[in-house]
Structure formats: C-alpha cells, structure tokens
TIRO-2110 file (N, C-alpha, C; in Angstrom, 1 decimal):
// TIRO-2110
27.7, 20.4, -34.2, N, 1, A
27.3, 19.1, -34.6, CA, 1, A
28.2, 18.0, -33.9, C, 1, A
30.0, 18.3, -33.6, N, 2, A
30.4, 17.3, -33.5, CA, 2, A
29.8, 17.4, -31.7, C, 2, A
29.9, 18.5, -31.1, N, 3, A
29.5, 18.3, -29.5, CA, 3, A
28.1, 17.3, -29.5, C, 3, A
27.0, 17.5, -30.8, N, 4, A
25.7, 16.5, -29.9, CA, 4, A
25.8, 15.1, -30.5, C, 4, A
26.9, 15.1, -31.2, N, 5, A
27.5, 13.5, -31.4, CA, 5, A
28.4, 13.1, -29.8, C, 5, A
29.1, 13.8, -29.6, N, 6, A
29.9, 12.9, -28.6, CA, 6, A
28.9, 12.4, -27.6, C, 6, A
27.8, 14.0, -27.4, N, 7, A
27.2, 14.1, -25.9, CA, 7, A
26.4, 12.4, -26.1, C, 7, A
25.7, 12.3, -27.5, N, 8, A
24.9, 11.1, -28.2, CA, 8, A
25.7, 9.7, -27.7, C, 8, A
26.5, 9.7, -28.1, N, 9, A
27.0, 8.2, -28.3, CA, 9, A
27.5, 8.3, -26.6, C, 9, A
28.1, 9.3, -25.9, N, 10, A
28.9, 9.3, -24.5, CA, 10, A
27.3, 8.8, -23.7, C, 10, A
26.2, 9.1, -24.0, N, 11, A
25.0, 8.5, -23.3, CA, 11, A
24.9, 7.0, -23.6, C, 11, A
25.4, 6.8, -24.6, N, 12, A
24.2, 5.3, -25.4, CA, 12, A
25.6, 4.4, -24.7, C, 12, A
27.2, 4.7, -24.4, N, 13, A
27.7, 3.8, -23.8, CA, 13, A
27.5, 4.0, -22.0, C, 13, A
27.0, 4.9, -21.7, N, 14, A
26.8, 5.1, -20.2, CA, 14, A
25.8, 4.1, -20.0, C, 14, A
25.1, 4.1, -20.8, N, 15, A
23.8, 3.3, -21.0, CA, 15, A
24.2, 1.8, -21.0, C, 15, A
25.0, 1.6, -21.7, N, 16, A
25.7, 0.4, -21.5, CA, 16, A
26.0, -0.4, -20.6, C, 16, A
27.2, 0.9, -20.1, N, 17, A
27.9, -0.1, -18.9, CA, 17, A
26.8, -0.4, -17.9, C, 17, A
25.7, 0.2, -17.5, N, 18, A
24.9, 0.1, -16.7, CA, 18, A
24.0, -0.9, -16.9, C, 18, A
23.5, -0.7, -18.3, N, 19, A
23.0, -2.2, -18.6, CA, 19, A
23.7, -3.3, -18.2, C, 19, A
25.1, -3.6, -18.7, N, 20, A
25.7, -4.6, -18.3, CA, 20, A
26.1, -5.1, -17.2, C, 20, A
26.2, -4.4, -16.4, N, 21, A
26.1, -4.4, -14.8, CA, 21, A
25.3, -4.6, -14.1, C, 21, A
24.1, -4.8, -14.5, N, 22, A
22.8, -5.4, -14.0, CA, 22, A
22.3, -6.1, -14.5, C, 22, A
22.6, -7.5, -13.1, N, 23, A
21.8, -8.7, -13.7, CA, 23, A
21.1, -9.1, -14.3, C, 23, A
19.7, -8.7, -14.2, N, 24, A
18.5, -8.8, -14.9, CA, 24, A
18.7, -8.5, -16.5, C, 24, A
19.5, -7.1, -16.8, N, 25, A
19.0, -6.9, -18.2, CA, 25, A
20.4, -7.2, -18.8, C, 25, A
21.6, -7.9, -18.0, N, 26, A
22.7, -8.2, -18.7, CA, 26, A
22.4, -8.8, -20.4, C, 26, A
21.9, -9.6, -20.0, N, 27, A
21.4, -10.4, -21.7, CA, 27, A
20.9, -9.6, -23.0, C, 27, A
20.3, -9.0, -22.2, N, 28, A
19.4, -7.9, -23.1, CA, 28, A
20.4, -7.1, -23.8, C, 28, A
21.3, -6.1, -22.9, N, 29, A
22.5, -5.2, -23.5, CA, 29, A
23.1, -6.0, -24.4, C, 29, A
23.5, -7.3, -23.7, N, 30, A
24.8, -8.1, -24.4, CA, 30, A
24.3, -8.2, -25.9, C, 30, A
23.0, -8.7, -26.2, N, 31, A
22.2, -8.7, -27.7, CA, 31, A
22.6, -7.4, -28.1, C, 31, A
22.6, -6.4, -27.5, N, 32, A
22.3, -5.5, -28.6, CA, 32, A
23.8, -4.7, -28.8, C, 32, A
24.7, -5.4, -29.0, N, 33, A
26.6, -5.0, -28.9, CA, 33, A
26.6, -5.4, -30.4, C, 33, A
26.1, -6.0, -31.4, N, 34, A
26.4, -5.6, -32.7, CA, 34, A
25.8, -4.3, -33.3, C, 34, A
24.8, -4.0, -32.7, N, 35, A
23.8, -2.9, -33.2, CA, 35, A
25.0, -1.3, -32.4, C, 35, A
25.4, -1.9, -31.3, N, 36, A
25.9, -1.0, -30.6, CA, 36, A
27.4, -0.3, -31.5, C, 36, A
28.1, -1.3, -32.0, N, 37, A
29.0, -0.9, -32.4, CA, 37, A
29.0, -0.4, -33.2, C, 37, A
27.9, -0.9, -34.8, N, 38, A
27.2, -0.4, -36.2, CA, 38, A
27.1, 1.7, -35.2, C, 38, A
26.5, 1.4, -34.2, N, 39, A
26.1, 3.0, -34.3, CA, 39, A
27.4, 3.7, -33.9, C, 39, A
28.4, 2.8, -33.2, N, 40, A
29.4, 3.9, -32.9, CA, 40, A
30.3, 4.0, -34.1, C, 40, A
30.1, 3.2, -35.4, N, 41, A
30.9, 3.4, -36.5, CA, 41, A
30.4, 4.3, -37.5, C, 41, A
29.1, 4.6, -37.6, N, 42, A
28.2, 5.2, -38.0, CA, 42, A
28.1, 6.9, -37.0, C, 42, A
28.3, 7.0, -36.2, N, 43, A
28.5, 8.7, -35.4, CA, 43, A
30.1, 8.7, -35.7, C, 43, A
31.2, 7.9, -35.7, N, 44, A
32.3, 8.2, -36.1, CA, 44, A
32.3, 8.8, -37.6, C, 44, A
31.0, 8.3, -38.6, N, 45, A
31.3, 9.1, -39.9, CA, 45, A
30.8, 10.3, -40.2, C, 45, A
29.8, 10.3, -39.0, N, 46, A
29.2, 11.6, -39.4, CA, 46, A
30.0, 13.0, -38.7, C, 46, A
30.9, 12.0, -37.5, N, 47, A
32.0, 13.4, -37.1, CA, 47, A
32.8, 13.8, -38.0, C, 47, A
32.8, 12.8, -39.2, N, 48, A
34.4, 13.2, -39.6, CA, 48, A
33.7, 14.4, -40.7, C, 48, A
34.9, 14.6, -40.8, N, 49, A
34.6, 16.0, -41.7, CA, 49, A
35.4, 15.9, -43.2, C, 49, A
35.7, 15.1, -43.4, N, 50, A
36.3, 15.0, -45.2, CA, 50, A
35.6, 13.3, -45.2, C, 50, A
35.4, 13.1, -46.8, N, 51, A
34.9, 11.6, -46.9, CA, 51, A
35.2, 11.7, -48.2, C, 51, A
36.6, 11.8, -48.7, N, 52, A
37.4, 11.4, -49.8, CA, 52, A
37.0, 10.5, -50.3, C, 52, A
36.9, 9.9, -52.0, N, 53, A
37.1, 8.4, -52.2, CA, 53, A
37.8, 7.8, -51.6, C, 53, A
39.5, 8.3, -51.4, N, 54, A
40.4, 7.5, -50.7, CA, 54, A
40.2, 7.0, -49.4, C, 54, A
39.1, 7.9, -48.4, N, 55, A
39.2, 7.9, -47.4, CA, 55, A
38.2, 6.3, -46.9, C, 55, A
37.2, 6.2, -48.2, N, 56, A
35.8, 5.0, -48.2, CA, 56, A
37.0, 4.0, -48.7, C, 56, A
37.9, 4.1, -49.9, N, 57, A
38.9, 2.7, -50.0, CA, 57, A
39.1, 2.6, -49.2, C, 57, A
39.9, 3.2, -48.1, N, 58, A
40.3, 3.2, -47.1, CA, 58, A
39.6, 1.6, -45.9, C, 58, A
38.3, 2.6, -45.6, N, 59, A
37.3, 1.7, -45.2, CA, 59, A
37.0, 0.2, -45.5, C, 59, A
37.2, 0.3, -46.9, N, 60, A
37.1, -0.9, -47.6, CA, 60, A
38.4, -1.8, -47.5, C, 60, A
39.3, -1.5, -47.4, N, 61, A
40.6, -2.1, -47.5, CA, 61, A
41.0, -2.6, -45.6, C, 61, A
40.5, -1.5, -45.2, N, 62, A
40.3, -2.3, -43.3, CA, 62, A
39.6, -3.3, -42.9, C, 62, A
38.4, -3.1, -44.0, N, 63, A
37.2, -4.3, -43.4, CA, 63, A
37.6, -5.4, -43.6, C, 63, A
38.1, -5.2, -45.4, N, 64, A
38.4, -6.8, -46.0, CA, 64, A
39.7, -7.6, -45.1, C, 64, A
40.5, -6.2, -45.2, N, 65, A
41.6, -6.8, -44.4, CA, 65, A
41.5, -7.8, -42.9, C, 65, A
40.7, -7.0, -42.0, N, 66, A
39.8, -7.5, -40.8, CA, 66, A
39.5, -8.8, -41.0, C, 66, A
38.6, -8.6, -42.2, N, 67, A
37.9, -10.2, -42.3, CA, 67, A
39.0, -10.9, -42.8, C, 67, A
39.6, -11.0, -43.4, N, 68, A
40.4, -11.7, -44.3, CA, 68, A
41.7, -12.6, -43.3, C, 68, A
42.0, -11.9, -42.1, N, 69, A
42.5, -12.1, -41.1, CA, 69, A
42.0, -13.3, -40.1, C, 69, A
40.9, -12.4, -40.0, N, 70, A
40.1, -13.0, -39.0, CA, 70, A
39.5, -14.3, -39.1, C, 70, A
39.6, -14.4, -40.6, N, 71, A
39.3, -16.0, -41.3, CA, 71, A
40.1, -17.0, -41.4, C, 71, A
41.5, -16.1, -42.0, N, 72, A
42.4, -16.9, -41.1, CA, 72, A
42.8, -17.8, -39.9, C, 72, A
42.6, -16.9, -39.0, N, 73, A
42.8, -17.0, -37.1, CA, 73, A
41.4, -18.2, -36.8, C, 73, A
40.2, -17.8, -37.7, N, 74, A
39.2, -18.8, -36.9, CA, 74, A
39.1, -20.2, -37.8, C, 74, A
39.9, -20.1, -38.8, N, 75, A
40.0, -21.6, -39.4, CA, 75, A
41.0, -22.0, -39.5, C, 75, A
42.3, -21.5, -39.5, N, 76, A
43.5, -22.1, -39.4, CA, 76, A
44.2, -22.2, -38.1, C, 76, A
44.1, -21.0, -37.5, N, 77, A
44.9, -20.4, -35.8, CA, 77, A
46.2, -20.1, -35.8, C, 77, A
46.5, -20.2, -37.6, N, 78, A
47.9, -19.6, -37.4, CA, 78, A
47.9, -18.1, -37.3, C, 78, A
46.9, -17.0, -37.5, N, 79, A
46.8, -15.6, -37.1, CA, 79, A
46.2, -15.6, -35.7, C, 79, A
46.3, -14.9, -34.5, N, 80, A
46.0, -14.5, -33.2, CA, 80, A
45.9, -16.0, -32.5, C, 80, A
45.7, -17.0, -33.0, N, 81, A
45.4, -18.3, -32.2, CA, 81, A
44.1, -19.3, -32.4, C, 81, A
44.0, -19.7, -31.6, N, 82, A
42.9, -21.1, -31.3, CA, 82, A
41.5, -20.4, -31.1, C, 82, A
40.6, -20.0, -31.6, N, 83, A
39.5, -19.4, -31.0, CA, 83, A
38.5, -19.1, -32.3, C, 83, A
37.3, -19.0, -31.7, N, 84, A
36.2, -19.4, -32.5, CA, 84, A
35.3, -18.2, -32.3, C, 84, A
34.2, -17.5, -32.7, N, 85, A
33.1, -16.4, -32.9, CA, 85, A
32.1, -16.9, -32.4, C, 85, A
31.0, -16.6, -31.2, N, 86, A
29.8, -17.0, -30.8, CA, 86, A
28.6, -16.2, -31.6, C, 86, A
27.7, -15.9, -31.1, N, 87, A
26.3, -15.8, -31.5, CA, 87, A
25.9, -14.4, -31.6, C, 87, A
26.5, -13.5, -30.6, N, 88, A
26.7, -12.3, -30.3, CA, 88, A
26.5, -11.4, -31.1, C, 88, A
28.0, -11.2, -31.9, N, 89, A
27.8, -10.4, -33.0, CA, 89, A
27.3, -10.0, -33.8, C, 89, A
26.3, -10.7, -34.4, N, 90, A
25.1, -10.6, -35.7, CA, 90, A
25.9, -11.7, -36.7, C, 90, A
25.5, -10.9, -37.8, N, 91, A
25.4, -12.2, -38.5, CA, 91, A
27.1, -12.1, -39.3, C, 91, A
27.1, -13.7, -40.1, N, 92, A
28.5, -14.3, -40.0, CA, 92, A
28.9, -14.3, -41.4, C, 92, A
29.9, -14.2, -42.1, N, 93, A
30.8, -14.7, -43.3, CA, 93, A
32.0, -15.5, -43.1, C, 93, A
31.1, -16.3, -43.0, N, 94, A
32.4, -17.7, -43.1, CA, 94, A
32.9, -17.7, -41.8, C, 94, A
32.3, -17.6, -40.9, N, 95, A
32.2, -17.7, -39.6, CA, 95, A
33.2, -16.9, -38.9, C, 95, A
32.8, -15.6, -39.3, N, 96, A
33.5, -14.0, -38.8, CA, 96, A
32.5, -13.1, -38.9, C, 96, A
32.1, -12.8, -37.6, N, 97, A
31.1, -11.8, -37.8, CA, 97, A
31.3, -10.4, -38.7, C, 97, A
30.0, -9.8, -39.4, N, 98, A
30.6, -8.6, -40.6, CA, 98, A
31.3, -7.8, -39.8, C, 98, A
30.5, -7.3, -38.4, N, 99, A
30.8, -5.9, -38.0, CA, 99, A
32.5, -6.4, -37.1, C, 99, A
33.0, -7.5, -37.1, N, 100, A
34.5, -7.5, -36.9, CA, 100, A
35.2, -6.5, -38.1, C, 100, A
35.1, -7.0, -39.5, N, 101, A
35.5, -6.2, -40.5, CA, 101, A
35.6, -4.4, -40.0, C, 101, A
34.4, -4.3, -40.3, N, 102, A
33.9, -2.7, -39.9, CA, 102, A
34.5, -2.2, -37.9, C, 102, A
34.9, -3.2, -37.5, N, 103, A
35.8, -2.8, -36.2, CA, 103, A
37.2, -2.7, -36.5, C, 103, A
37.8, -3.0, -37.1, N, 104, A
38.8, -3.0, -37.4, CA, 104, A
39.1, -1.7, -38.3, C, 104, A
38.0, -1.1, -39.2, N, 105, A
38.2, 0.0, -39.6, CA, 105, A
37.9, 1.2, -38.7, C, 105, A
36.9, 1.2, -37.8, N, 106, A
36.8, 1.8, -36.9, CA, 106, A
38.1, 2.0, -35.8, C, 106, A
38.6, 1.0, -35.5, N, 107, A
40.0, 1.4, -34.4, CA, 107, A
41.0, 2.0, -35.0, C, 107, A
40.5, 1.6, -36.0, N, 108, A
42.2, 2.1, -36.8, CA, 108, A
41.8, 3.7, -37.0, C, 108, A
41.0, 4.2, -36.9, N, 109, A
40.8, 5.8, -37.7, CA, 109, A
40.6, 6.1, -35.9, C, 109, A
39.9, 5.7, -34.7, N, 110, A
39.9, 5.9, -33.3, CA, 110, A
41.0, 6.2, -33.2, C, 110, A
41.9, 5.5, -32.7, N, 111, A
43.1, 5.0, -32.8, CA, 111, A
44.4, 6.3, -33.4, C, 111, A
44.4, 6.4, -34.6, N, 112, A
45.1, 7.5, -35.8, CA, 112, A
44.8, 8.6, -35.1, C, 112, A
43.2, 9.0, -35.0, N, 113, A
43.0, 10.3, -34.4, CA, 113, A
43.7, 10.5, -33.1, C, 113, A
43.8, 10.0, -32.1, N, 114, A
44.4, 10.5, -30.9, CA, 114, A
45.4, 11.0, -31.2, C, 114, A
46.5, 11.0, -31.7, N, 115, A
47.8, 11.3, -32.1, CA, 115, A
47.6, 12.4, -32.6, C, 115, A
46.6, 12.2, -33.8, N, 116, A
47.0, 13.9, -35.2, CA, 116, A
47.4, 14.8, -34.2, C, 116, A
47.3, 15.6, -33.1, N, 117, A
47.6, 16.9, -33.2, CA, 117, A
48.9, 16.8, -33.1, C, 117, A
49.7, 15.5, -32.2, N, 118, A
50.9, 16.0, -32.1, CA, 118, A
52.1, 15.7, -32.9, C, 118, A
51.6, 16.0, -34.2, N, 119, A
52.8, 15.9, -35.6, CA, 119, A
53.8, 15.4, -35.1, C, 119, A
53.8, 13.8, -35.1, N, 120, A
54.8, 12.9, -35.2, CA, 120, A
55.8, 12.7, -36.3, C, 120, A
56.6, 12.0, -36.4, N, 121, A
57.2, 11.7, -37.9, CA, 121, A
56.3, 10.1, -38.2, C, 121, A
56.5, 10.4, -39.5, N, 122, A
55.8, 9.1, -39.7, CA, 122, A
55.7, 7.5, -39.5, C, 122, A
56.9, 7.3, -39.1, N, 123, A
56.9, 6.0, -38.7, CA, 123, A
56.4, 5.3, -37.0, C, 123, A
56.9, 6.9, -36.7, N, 124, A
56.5, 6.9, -35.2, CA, 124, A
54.9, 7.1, -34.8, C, 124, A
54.3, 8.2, -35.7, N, 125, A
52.6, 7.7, -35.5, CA, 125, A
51.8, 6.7, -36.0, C, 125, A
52.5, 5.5, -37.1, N, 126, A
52.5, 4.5, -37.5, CA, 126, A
52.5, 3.4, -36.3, C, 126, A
53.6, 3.0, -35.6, N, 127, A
53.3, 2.1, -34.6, CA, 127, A
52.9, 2.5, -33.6, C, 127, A
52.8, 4.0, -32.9, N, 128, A
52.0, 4.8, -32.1, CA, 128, A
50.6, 4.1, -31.9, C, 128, A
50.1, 4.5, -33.4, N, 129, A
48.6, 4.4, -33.3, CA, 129, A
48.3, 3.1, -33.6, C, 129, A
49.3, 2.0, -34.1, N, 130, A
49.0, 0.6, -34.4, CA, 130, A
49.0, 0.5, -32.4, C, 130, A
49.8, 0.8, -31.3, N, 131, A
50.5, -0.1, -30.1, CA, 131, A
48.8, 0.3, -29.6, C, 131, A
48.2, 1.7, -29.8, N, 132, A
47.2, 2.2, -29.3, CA, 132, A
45.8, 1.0, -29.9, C, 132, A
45.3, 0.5, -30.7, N, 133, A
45.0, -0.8, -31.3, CA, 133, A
44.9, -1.6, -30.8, C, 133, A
46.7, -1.9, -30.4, N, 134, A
46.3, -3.2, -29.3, CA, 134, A
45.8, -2.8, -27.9, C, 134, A
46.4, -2.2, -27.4, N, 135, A
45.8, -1.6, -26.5, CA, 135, A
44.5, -1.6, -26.3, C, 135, A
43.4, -0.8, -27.0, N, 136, A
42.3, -1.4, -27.0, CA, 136, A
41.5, -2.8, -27.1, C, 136, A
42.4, -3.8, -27.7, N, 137, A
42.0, -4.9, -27.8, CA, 137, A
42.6, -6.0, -26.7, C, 137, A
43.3, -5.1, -25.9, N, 138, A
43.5, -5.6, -24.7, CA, 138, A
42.9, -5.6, -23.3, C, 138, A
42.1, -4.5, -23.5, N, 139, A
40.8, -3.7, -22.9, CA, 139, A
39.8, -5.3, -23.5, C, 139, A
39.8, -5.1, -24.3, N, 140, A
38.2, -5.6, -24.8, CA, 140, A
38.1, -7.4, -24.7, C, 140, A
39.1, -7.9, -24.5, N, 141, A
39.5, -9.1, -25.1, CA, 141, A
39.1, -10.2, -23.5, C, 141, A
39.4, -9.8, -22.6, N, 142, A
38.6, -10.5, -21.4, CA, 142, A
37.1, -10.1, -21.7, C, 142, A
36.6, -9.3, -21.8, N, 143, A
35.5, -8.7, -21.6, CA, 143, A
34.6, -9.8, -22.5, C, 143, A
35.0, -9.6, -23.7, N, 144, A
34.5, -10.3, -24.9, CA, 144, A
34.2, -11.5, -24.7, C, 144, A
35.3, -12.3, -24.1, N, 145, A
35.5, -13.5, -23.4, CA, 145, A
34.5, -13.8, -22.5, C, 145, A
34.1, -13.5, -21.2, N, 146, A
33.3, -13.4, -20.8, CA, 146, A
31.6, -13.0, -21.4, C, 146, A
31.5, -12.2, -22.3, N, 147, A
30.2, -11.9, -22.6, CA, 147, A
29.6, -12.7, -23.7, C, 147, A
30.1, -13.5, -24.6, N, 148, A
30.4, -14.6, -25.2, CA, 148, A
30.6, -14.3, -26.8, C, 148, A
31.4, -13.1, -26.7, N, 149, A
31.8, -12.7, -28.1, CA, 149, A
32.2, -14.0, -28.9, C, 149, A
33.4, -13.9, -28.3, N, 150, A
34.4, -14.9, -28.4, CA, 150, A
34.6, -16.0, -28.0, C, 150, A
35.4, -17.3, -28.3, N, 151, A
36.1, -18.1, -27.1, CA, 151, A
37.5, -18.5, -27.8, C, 151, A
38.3, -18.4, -26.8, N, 152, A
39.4, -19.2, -26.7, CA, 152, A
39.6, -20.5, -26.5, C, 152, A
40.8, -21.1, -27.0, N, 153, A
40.9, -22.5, -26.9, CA, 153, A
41.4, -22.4, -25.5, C, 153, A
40.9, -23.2, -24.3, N, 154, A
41.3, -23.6, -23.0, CA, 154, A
41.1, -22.4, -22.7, C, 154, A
40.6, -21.1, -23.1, N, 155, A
40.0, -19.9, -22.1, CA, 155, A
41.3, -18.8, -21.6, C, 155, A
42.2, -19.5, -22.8, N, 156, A
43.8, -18.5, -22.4, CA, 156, A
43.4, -17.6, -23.8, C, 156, A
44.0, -16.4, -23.6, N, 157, A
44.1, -15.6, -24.2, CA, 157, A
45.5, -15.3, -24.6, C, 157, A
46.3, -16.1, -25.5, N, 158, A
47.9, -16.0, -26.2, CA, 158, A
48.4, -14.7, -26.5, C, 158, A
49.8, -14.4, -26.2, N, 159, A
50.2, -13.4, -26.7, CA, 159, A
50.2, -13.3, -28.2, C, 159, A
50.8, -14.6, -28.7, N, 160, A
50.7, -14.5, -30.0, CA, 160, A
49.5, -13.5, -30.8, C, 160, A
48.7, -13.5, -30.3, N, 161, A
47.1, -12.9, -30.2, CA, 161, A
47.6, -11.0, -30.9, C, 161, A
48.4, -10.8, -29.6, N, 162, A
48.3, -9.0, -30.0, CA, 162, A
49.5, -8.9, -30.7, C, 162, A
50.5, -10.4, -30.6, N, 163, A
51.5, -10.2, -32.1, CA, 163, A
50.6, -9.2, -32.9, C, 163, A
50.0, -10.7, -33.6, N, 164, A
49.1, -10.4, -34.7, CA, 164, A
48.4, -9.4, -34.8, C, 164, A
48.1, -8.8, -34.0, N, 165, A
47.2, -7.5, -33.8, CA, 165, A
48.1, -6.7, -34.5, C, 165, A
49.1, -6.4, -33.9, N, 166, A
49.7, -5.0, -33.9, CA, 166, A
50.4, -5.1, -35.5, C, 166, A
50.7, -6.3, -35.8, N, 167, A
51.7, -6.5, -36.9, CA, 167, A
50.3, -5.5, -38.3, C, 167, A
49.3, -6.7, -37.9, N, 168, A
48.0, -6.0, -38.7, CA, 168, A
47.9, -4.8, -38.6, C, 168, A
47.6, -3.9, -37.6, N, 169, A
47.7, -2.9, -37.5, CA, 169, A
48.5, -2.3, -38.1, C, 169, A
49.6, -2.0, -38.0, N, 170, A
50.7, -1.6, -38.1, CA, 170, A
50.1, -1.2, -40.0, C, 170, A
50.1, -2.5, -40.3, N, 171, A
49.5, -2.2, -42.0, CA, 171, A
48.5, -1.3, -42.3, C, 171, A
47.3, -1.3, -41.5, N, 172, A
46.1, -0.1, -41.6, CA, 172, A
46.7, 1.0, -41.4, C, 172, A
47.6, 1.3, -40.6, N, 173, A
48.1, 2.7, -40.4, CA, 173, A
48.8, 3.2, -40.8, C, 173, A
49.8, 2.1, -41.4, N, 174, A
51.2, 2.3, -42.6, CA, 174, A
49.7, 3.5, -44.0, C, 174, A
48.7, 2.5, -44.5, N, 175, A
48.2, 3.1, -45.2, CA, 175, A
47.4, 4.4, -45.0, C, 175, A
46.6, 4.4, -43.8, N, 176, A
46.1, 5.3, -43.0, CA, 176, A
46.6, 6.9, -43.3, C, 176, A
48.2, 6.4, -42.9, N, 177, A
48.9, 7.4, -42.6, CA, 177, A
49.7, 8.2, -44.1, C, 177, A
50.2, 7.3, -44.9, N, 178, A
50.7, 7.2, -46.2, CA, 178, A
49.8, 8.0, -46.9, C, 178, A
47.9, 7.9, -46.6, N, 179, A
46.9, 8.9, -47.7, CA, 179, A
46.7, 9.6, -47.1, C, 179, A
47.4, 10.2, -45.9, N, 180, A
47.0, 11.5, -45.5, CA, 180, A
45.7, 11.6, -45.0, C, 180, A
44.9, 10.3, -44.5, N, 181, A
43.5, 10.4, -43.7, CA, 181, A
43.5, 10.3, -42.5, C, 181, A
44.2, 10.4, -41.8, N, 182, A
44.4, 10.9, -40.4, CA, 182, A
44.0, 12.5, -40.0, C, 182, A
43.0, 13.1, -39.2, N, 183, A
42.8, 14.3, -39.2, CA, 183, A
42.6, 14.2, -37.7, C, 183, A
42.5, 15.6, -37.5, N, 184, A
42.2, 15.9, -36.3, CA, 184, A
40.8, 15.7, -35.8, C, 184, A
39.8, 14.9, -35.2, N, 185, A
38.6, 14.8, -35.1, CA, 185, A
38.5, 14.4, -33.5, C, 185, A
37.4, 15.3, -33.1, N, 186, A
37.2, 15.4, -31.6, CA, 186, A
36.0, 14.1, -31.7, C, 186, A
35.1, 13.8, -32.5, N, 187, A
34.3, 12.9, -32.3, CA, 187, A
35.0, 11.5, -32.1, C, 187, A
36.1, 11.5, -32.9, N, 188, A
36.7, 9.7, -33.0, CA, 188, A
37.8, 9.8, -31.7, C, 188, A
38.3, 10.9, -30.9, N, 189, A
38.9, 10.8, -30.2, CA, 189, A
38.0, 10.2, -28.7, C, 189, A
36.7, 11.2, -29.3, N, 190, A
35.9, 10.8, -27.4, CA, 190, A
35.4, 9.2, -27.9, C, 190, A
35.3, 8.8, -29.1, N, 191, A
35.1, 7.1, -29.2, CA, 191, A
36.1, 6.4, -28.8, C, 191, A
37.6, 7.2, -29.0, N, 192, A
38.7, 6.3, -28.1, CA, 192, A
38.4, 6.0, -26.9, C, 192, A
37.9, 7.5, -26.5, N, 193, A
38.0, 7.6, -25.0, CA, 193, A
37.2, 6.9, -23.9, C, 193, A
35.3, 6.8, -24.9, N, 194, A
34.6, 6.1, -24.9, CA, 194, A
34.8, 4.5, -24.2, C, 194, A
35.5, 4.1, -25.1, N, 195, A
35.9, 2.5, -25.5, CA, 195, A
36.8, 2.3, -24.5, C, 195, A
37.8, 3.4, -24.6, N, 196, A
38.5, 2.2, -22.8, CA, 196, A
38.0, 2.8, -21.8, C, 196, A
37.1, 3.4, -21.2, N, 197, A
36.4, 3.9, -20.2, CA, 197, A
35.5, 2.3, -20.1, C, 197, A
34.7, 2.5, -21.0, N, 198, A
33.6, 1.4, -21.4, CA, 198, A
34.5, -0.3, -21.1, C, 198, A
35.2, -0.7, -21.8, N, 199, A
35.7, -1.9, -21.2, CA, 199, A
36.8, -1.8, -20.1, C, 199, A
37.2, -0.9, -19.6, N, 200, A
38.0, -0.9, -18.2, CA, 200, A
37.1, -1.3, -16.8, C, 200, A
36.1, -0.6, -17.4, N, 201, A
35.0, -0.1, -16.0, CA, 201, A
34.4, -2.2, -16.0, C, 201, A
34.0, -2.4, -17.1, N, 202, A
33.7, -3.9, -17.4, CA, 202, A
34.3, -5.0, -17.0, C, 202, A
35.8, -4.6, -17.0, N, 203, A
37.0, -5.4, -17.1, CA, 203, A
37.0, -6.2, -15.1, C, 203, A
36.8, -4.7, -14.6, N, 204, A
36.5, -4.7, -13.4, CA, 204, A
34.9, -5.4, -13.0, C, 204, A
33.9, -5.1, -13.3, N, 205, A
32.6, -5.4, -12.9, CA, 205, A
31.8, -6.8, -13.2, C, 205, A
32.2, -7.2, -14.4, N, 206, A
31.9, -8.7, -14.6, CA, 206, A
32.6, -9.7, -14.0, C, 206, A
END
C-alpha cells in the first residue's frame, strides 16, 4: 500500500513541476496548489499506520496553531512579518488560507518522520525536526512569492520570518514528540523528499 502511495503522489508532483514550467499551462497548475496540497495531506494519512485520538488532537492542535499564527503575522506582522495571502490558496478565515492550518500539520509529521529511525534524545529530535521545517519553508518561500501565494511587504523576505517559524515549530514538535507520534513512515518521508525536490527544482526554473 505504502509503495502505490509514494509511486501516486511522486507522479502528481512530477506532474507539477512540469506543469509549472510551461508557460502556457503555468496558471492552470498554479490554480490547482490548494487541491494539490489537500491531496498530499490526505496520501500522508493514509500512509500512516496508527490514527490514535491523540494523534487527530494532534492534527487539530497544528492546524489551529498554524492559523492562529498566521492571523497574527497577516494582521499585526508582529509574527514572521509584513505580508499578506493572495487568491491562490482556496478559500480564507480571516484572511489565512484553511489549507495553511492543515500545512503546518503536515510539515510537522513530514518533517518528525525523517529523523525516527535515528533514535535521537529528545530535545535534539525536537529542534532537528523543527530546523528541518524551516528548512522547507525556505525552499518554498521565494517560490510562493513568485507564484502569488503570498506577498511580502517591499518583496523582501525577513529573517525574522524563519525566527518565527522555527520558534513555532519547535512547539509542534515539542508536542509531536512528547505523545509519542512520531513513527517511522516511508510515505511522509518520500513527501519530505517530494517537497524539496519539488520547490528546489522551481526555485531554479521560475
């Protein structure tokens, strides 16, 4: 099961980048990046192999957190900075797209999984898999910029930005880690793997 999940979703982002890379249907792809991500959050649950109550609080406690952040950062700018949410991502709560919530739960279990095998101590796979987080959102964050996820105020991207990331993080995985839902899962790893393949290759091509 978990092999015709990775082979699945390792197509639908091949599919991607390629879309994206060509003029003509750039627009077309770019529309369909909230649907895109809903499906890579959705093949990450069906890889996993335990689905604890604790593991769905879990879920629930990333999303709100996400948003709760993110609501912050786009009406005050005292979290990540000056910057605002376009059209892109589907639809809005208080002007934060949902599936930001549900990304933020997704990186964080992406993210956690790379590590499990190599039984860290706890504090150290804690900011491990939080630095791994930013990391991806350092991948993603020109790209986004460009494709019109997002915008920045003056088109800079602040460090303050992956402060904030990682401090957040740090919290999802403090708890992550604390309930023992970190597992070894080959499907959320090739979504790591996925995702910076997918915005590196982008990073370059746009």
């Amino acid at each position: 099961m978990s092999r015709k999940l990775i082979i699945f979703i390792g197509i639908f982002y091949l599919v991607g980048i390629v879309g994206m890379s060509l003029g003509p249907y750039k627009s077309f792809f770019v529309g369909l990046s909230f649907f895109h991500l809903l499906l890579s959050f959705g093949i990450l649950l069906l890889g996993r192999k335990t689905h604890t109550p604790t593991f769905w609080l879990f879920i629930g406690i990333a999303f709100a957190t996400g948003m709760l952040v993110e609501w912050i950062g786009v009406h005050t700018g005292y979290l990540f900075g000056s910057y605002h949410y376009g059209a892109v991502l589907g639809p809005k709560l208080l002007g934060v797209p949902l599936i930001i919530g549900i990304n933020w739960a997704m990186l964080s279990i992406v993210s956690a999984a790379l590590l499990s095998t190599l039984k860290l101590n706890f504090w150290l796979e804690v900011l491990a898999s939080a630095a791994l987080m930013v990391f991806l959102d350092f991948l993603m964050e020109p790209v986004a910029v460009k494709l019109g996820f997002w915008y920045w105020k003056d088109g800079i991207i602040p460090i303050y930005n992956y402060v904030c990331w990682f401090v957040t993080a740090v919290f999802l995985q403090f708890i992550l880690r604390k309930w023992r839902l970190n597992e070894a899962n080959n499907v959320a790893v090739a979504l790591f793997i996925y995702m910076t393949i997918f915005f590196t290759f982008l990073n370059f091509r746009l």
